[in-house]
NULOKOL-722705 format. One record per residue (C-alpha): x, y, z; residue in one letter; residue number from 1. Coordinates in nm, 2 decimals, m for minus. Example, Ala and Ser with C-alpha at 12.3 -4.5 7.8 and 13.67 -1.06 7.14 Angstrom:
1.23 m0.45 0.78 A 1
1.37 m0.11 0.71 S 2
END
This chain:
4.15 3.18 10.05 X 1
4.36 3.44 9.84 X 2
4.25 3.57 9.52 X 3
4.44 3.58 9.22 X 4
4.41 3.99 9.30 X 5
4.56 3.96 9.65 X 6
4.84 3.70 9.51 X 7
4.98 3.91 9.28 X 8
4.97 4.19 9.48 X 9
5.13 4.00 9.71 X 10
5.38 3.89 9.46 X 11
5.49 4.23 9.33 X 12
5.49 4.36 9.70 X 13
5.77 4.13 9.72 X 14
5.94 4.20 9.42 X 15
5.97 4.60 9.58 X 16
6.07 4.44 9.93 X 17
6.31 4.28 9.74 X 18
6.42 4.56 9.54 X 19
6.46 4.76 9.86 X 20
6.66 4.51 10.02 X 21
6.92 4.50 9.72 X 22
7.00 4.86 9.78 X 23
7.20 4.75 10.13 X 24
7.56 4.69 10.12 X 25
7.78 4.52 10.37 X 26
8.00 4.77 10.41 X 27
8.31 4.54 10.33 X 28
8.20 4.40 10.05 X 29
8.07 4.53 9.71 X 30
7.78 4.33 9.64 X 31
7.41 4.40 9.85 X 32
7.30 4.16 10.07 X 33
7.04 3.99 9.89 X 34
7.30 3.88 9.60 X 35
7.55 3.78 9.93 X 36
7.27 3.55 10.02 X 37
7.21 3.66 10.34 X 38
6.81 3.70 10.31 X 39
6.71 3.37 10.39 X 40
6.30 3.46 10.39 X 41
6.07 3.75 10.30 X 42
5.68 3.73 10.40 X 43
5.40 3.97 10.32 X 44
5.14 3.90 10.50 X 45
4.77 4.07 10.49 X 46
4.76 4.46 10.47 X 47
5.13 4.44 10.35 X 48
5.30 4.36 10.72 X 49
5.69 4.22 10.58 X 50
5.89 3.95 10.78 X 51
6.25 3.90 10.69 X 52
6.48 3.65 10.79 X 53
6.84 3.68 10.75 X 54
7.21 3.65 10.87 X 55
7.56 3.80 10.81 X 56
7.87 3.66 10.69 X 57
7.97 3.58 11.04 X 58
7.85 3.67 11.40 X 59
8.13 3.88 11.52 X 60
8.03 4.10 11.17 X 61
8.15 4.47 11.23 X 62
7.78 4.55 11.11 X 63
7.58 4.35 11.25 X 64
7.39 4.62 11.43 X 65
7.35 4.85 11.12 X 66
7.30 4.62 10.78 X 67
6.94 4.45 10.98 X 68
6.84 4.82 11.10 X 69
6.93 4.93 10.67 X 70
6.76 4.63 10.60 X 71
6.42 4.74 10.79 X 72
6.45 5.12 10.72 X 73
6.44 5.06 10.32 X 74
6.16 4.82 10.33 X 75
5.97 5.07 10.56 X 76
6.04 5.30 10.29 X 77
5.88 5.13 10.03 X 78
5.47 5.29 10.00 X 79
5.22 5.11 10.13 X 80
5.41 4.87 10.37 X 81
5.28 4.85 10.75 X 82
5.48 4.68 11.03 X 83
5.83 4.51 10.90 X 84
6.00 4.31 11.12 X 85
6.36 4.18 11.05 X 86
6.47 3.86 11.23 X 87
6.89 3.75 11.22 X 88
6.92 3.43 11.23 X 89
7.26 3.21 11.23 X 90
7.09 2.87 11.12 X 91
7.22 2.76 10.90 X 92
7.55 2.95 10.91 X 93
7.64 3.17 10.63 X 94
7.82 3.00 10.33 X 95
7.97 3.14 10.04 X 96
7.75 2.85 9.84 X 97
7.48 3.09 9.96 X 98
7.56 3.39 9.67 X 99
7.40 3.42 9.34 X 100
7.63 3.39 9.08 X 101
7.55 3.75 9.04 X 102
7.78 3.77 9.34 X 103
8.00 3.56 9.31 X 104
8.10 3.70 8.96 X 105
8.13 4.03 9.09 X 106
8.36 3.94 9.39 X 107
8.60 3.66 9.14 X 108
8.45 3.34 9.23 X 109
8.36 3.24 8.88 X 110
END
């Protein structure tokens, strides 16, 4: 059973995961890939081991070797994290009803 310690621990652990993760760009666009909505899941799991789940704007994306690598490298930076592993995932396929409206302001869909 978790304690309220190891939950919010947990919690802000993935608060910096996420924080990491917002400092990737796709390269095309000018909005990170968090706000894009293409991080569909973040775990941290006991002695701070990070899963992600995510996708690109489309399979055939230019960068679909380097934004998961980015994605990994920046969450392996953060202090304290163990193992990360990064999953890409195309189910369900990437939508623009996926971006915050953070995004979506910043690209002129609002």
């Amino acid at each position: 059973m978790e304690t309220a310690e190891s939950t919010g621990d947990t919690a802000e652990m993935k608060q910096k995961v996420i924080n990491a993760i917002k400092l990737v760009y796709d390269p095309e666009i000018p909005v990170d890939v968090y706000e894009l909505g293409l991080i569909y899941e973040i775990t941290v799991y006991p002695v701070n081991n990070v899963y992600v789940l995510m996708t690109l704007t489309s399979p055939n994306c230019p960068s679909a070797e380097s934004i998961p690598s980015e994605v990994k490298e920046r969450v392996q930076e953060i202090e304290g994290v163990n193992n990360v592993e990064v999953e890409l995932t195309f189910e369900p396929p990437y939508s623009q009803d996926m971006m915050s409206e953070v995004a979506k302001l910043e690209l002129g869909f609002l």
